[in-house]
C-alpha positions as CSV (number, residue, x, y, z in Angstrom):
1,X,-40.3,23.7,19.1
2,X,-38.5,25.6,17.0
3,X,-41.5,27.4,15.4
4,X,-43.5,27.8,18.6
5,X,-40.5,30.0,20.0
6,X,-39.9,31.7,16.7
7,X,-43.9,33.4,17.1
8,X,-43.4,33.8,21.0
9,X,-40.0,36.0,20.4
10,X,-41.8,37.7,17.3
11,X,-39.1,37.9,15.5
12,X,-38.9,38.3,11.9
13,X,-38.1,35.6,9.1
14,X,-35.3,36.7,7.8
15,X,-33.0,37.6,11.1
16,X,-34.4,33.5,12.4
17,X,-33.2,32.6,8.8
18,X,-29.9,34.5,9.3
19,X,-29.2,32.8,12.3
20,X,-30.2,29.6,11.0
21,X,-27.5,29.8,8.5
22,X,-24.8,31.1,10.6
23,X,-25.2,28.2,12.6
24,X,-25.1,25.7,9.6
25,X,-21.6,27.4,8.1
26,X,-20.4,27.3,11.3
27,X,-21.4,23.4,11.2
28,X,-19.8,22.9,7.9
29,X,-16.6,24.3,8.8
30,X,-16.3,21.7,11.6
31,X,-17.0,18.8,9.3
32,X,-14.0,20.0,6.9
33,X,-11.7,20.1,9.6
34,X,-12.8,16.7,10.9
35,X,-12.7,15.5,7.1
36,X,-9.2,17.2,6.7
37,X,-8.3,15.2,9.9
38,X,-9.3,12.3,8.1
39,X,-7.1,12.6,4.9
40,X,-3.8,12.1,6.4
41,X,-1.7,10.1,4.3
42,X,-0.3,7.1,5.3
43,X,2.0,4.7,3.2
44,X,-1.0,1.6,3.1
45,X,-2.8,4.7,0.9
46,X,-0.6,5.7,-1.4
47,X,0.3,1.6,-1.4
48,X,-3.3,1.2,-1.9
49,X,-4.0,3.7,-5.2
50,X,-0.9,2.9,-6.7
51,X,-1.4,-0.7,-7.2
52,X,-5.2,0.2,-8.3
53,X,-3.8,2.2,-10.6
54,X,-1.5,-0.1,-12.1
55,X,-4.4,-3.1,-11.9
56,X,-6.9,-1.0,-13.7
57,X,-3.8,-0.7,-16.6
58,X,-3.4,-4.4,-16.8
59,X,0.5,-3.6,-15.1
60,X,1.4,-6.2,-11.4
61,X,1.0,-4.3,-8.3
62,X,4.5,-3.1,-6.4
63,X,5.8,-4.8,-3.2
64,X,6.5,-2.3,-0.6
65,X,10.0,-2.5,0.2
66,X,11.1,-1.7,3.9
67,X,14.5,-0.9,2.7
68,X,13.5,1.3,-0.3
69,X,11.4,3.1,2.0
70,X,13.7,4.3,4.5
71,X,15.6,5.5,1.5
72,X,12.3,7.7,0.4
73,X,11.5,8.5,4.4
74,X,15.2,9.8,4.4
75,X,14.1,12.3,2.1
76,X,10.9,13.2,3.5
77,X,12.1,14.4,6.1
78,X,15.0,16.7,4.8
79,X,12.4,18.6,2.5
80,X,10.1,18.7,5.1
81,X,12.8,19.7,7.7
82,X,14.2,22.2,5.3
83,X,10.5,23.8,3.9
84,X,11.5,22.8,0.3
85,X,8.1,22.0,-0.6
86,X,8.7,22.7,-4.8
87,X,8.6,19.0,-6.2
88,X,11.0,20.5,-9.3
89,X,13.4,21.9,-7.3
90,X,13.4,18.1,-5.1
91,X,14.0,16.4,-8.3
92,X,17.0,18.3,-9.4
93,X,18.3,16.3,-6.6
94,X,17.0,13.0,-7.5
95,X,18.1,13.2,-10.8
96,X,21.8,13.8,-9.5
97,X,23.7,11.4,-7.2
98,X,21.5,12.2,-3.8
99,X,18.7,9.6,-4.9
100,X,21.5,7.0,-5.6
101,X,23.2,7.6,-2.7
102,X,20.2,7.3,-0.4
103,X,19.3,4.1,-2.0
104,X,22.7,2.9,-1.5
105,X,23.2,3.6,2.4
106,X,19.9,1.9,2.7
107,X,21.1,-1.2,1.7
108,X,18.5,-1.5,-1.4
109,X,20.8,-3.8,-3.9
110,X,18.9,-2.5,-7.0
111,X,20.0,-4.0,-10.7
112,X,22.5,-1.5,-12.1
113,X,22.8,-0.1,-15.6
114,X,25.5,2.3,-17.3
115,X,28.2,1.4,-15.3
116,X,27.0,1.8,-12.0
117,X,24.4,3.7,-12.1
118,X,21.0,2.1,-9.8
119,X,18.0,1.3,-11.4
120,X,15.4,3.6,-9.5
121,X,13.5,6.5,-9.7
122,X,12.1,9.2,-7.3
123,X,8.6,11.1,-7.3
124,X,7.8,13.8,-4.7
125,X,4.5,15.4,-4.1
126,X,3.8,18.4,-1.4
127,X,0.6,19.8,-1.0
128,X,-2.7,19.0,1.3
129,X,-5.5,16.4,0.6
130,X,-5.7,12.7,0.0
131,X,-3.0,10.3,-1.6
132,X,-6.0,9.3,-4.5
133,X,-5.8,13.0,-5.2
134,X,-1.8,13.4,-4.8
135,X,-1.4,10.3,-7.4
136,X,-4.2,12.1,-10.1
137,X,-1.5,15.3,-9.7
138,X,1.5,13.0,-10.4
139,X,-0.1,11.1,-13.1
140,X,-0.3,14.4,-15.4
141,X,3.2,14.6,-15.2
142,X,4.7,12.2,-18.2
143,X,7.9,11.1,-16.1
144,X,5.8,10.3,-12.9
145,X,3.1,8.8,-14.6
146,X,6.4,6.5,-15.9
147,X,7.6,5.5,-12.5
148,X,4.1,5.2,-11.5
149,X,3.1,3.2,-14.7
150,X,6.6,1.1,-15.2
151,X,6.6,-2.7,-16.2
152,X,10.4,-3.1,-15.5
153,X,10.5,-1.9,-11.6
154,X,8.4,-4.2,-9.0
155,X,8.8,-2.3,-5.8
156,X,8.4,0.5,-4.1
157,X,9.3,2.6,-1.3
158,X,7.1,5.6,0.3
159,X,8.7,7.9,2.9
160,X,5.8,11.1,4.5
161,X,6.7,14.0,6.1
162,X,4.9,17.0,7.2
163,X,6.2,20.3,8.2
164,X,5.8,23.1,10.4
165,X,2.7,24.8,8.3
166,X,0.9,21.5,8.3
167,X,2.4,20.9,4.5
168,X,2.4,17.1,3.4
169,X,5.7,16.0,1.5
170,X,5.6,12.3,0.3
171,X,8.3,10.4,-1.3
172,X,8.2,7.8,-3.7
173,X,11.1,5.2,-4.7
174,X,10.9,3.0,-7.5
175,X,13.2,0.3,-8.2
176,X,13.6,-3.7,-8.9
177,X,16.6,-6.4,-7.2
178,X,18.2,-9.4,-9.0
179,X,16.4,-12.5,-7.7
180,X,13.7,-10.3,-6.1
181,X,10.0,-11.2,-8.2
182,X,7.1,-11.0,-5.4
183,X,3.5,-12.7,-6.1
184,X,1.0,-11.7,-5.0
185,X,-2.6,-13.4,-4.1
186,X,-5.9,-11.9,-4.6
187,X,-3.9,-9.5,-5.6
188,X,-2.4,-8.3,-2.0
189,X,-6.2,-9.0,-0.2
190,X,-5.6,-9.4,3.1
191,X,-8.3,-12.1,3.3
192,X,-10.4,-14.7,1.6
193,X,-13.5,-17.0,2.6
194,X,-13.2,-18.8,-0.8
195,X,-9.9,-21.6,-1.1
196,X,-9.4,-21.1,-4.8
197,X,-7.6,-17.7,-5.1
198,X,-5.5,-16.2,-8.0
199,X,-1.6,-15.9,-8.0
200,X,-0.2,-13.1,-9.9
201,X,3.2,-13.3,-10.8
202,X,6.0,-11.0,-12.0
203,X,9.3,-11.4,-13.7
204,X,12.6,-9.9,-14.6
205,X,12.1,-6.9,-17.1
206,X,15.0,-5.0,-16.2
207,X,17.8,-7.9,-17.3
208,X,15.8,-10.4,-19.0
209,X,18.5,-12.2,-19.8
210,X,20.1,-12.5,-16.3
211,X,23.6,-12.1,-15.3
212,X,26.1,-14.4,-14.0
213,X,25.3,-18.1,-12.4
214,X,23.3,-16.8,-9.5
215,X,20.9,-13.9,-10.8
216,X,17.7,-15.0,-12.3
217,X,16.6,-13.8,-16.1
218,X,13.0,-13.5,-17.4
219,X,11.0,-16.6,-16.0
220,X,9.8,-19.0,-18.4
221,X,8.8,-21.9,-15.5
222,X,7.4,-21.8,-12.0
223,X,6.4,-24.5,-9.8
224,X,4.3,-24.0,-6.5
225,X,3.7,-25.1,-2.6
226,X,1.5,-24.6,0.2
227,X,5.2,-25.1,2.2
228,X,8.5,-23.9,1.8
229,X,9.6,-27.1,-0.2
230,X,9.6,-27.7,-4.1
231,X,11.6,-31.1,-3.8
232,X,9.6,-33.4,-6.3
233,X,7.5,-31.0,-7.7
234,X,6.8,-30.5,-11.2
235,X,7.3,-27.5,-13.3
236,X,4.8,-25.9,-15.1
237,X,5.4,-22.4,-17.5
238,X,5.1,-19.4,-16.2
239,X,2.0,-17.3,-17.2
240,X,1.3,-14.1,-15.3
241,X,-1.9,-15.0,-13.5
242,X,-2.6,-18.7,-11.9
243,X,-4.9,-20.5,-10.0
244,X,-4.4,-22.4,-6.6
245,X,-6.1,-23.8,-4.2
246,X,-5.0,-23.4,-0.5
247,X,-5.6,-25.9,2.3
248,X,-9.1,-26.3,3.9
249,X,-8.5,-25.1,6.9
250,X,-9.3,-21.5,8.5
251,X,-6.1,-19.4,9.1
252,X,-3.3,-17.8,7.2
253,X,-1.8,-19.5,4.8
254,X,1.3,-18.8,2.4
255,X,1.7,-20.2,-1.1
256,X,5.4,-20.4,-2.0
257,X,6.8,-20.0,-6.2
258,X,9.9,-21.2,-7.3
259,X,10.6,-19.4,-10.8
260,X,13.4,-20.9,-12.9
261,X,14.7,-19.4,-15.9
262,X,15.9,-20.8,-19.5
263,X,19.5,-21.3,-18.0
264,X,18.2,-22.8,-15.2
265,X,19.0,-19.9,-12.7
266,X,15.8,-20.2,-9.9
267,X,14.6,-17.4,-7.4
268,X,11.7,-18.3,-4.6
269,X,9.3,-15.9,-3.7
270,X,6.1,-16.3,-1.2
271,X,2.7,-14.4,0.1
272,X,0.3,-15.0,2.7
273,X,-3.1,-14.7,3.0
274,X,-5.9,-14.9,5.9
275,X,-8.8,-18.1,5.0
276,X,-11.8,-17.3,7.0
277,X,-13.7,-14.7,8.5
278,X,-11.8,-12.5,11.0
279,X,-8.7,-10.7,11.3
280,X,-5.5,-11.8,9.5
281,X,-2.2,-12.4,12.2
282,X,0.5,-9.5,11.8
283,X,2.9,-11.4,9.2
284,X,6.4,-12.9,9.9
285,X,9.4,-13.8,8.2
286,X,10.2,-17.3,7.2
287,X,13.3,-18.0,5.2
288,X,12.8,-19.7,2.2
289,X,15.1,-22.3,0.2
290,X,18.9,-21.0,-0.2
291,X,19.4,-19.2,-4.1
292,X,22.5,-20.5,-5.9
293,X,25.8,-19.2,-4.0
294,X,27.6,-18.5,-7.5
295,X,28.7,-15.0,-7.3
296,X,27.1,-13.2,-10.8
297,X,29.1,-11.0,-13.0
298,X,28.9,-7.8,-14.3
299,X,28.0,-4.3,-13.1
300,X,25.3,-5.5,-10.3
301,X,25.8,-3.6,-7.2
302,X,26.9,-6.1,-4.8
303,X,28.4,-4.9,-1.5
304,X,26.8,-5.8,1.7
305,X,23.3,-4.6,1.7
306,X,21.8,-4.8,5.0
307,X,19.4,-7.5,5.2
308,X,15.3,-6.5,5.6
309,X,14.1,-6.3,9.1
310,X,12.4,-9.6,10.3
311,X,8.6,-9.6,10.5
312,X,8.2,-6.5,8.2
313,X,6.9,-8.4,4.9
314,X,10.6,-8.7,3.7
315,X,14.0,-10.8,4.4
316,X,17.2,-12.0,3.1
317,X,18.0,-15.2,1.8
318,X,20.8,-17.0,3.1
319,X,24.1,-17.1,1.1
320,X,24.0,-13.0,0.9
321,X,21.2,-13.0,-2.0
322,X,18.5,-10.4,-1.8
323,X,15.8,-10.6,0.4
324,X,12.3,-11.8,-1.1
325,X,8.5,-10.9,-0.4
326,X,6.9,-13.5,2.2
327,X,5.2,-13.7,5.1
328,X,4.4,-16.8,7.7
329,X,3.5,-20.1,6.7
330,X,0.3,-21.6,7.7
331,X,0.1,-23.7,11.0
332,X,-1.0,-26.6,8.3
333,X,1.9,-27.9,6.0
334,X,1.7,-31.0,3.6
335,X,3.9,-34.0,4.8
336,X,7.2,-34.3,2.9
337,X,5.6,-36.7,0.4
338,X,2.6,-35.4,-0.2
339,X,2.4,-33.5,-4.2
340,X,1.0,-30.0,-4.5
341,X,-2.0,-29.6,-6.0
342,X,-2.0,-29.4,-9.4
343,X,-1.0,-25.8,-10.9
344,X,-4.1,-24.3,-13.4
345,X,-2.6,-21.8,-15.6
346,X,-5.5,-19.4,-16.3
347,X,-5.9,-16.4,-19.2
348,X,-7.9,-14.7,-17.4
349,X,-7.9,-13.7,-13.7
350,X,-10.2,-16.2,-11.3
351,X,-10.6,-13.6,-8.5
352,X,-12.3,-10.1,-8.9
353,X,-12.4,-7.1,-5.9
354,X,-14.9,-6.5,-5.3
355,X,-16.3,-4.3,-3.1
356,X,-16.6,-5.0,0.9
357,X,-20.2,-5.1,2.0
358,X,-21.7,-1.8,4.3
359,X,-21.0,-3.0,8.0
360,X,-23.9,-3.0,10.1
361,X,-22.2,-2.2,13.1
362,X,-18.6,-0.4,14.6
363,X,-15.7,-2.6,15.2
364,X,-12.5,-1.7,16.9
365,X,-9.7,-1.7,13.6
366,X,-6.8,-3.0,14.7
367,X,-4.2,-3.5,11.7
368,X,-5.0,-1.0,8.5
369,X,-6.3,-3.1,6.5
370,X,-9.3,-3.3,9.1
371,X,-10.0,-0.1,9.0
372,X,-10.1,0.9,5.8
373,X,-13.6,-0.8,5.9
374,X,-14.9,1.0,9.0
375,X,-17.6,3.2,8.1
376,X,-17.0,6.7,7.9
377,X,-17.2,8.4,11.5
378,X,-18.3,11.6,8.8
379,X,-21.7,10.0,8.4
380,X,-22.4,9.3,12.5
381,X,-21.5,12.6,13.3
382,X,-23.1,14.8,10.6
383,X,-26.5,14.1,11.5
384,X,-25.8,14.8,15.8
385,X,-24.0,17.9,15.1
386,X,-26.6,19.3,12.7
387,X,-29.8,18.3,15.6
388,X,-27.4,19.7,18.3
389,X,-26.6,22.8,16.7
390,X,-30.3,23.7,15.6
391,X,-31.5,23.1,19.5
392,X,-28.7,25.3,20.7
393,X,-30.6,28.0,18.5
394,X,-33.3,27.5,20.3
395,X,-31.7,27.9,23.3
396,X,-30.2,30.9,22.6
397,X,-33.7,32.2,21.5
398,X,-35.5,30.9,23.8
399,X,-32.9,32.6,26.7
400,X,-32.5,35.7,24.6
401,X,-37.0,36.1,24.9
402,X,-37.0,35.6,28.5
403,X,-34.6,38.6,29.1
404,X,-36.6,40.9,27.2
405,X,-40.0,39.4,29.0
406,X,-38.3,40.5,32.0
407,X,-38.0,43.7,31.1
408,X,-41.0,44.5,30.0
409,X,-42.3,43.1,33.2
């Protein structure tokens, strides 16, 4: 069609070629906006590439901390309020007492060191593009690739801003709490169709050695449930990557840890998981089995933190201990008397991501984990927008050959 109106206008090749290619840049520039619509950053992607990058160095992935990232959103929000956008000049404040106090008035009971002094750190990016690209940036710099990179902190808190030119600001909070170690199966998956999964623990790095009666040291035994009770159950030694076997039945199901140290100090920590095909439930909190009550001594920061929101991943343990990572139990529990299955210490891990097959059709995403495997509306609409461009070419021609018909009529 395109040809046949080309030899009715008579035009020549090149201004039909010119045209042509107007019409293509044009086309381009509307896929980079849509694609720049696309790349806003959201806290489940810099969550996301952090803990990939940390996998790929053999480190534990970070739990997200609800508490640590109001601290960081606090932030955000200044700088972007304010249009400091220099990552430098931010820092000279997170070196100083404004990171510690933010972390403070959150509530965030981090281990302390020097005195009183909180152990946590602060990165801060500004720019435009996509958190994978953000963390490569951060990475070349030798104290964020540190915070980034750490073995002694396990959680982290991520706070976004934008401001009034469009200009992303994201804040990153690193830190670890006293009787705080979360696990993590499949590595955080959302999902699994197969019951054997992969537990991947963490310990104390910051204090291996503990502090007082009630705050755990390093770990040197765990024992596990598929409910919040350990009563009966053996102990088996802590190794950083086990095997367990959840009950067969499709729904979510949370595996709970008990970690006890070589003075006999225990913290409980618990994640959940979806078994089946579907979509996982939005998580809730369950309150796990109360920490020792003895008050520890020392320089840990203990005050009245404000306990994590319920239902946010996060809560507090009775007795005023910090809160710990879980999320609902399953609908199935064990009766009282029935023993765990036995624990499988493994070298090396039983579960590998791996990569989620091309859907053949669009769903509706409903929690973010969903849509992170949605196909890419980019590759639906490249294709229509090319074809309908190209005939509104022809349309224009065609309209622009029947005025000067007319004429010459």
């Amino acid at each position: 069609m395109l040809y046949a109106t080309i030899r009715l206008m008579h035009l020549p090749l090149r201004v039909v070629l010119i045209i042509i290619c107007i019409a293509l840049l044009a086309s381009a520039g509307s896929f980079d906006l849509v694609t720049w619509a696309q790349q806003e950053i959201t806290p489940a992607d810099w969550l996301e590439v952090v803990n990939e990058a940390r996998l790929d160095e053999g480190l534990n992935p970070y739990s997200q901390s609800r508490l640590l990232s109001n601290a960081a959103q606090q932030y955000a929000d200044e700088l972007a309020g304010s249009g400091q956008t220099d990552p430098d000049d931010a820092l000279e404040d997170a070196a100083g007492e404004g990171l510690q106090q933010r972390v403070r008035e959150a509530g965030y009971a981090a281990w302390t060191e020097d005195g009183d002094q909180l152990v946590v750190a602060e990165s801060v990016w500004s720019g435009q593009g996509a958190a994978q690209d953000a963390l490569i940036s951060l990475l070349e710099d030798p104290e964020d690739r540190g915070n980034f990179l750490s073995d002694r902190y396990r959680e982290i808190g991520i706070g976004i801003a934008t401001d009034a030119d469009g200009r992303t600001t994201c804040v990153l909070d690193f830190s670890a709490r006293p009787n705080v170690l979360p696990i993590f199966i499949n590595d955080g998956a959302a999902s699994t169709e197969n019951r054997e999964v992969a537990i991947r623990l963490t310990n104390e790095r910051v204090r291996p050695e503990g502090q007082g009666a009630g705050f755990i040291g390093e770990a040197i035994e765990i024992r596990m449930s598929n409910q919040p009770s350990f009563e009966e159950l053996p102990w088996e030694s802590w190794a950083p990557l086990v095997s367990w076997t959840l009950p067969d039945k499709v729904g979510e199901h949370t595996v709970y840890v008990q970690f006890r140290d070589a003075a006999g100090r225990t913290a409980a920590s618990a994640d959940s998981i979806f078994l089946g095909q579907g979509t996982p439930p939005s998580p809730t909190a369950v309150v796990l089995s109360p920490a020792p009550t003895s008050e520890p001594e020392g320089t840990v920061d203990q005050g009245t933190p404000t306990p994590e929101p319920a239902g946010t991943g996060e809560q507090a343990t009775p007795t005023g201990q910090p809160p710990v990572t879980s999320a609902s139990p399953s609908e199935e529990a064990a009766s009282s008397g029935t023993v765990a299955p036995a624990l499988r210490a493994t070298p090396f891990p039983t579960w590998t991501p791996l990569p989620s097959p091309e859907p053949t059709s669009l769903v509706v995403a409903d929690t973010p984990e969903a849509a992170l495997s949605l196909p890419s509306m980019e590759a639906y609409r490249r294709p229509l927008t090319v074809v309908g461009i190209l005939q509104g070419v022809v349309m224009v021609l065609g309209f622009w050959w029947l005025l000067r018909r007319g004429k010459s009529v």
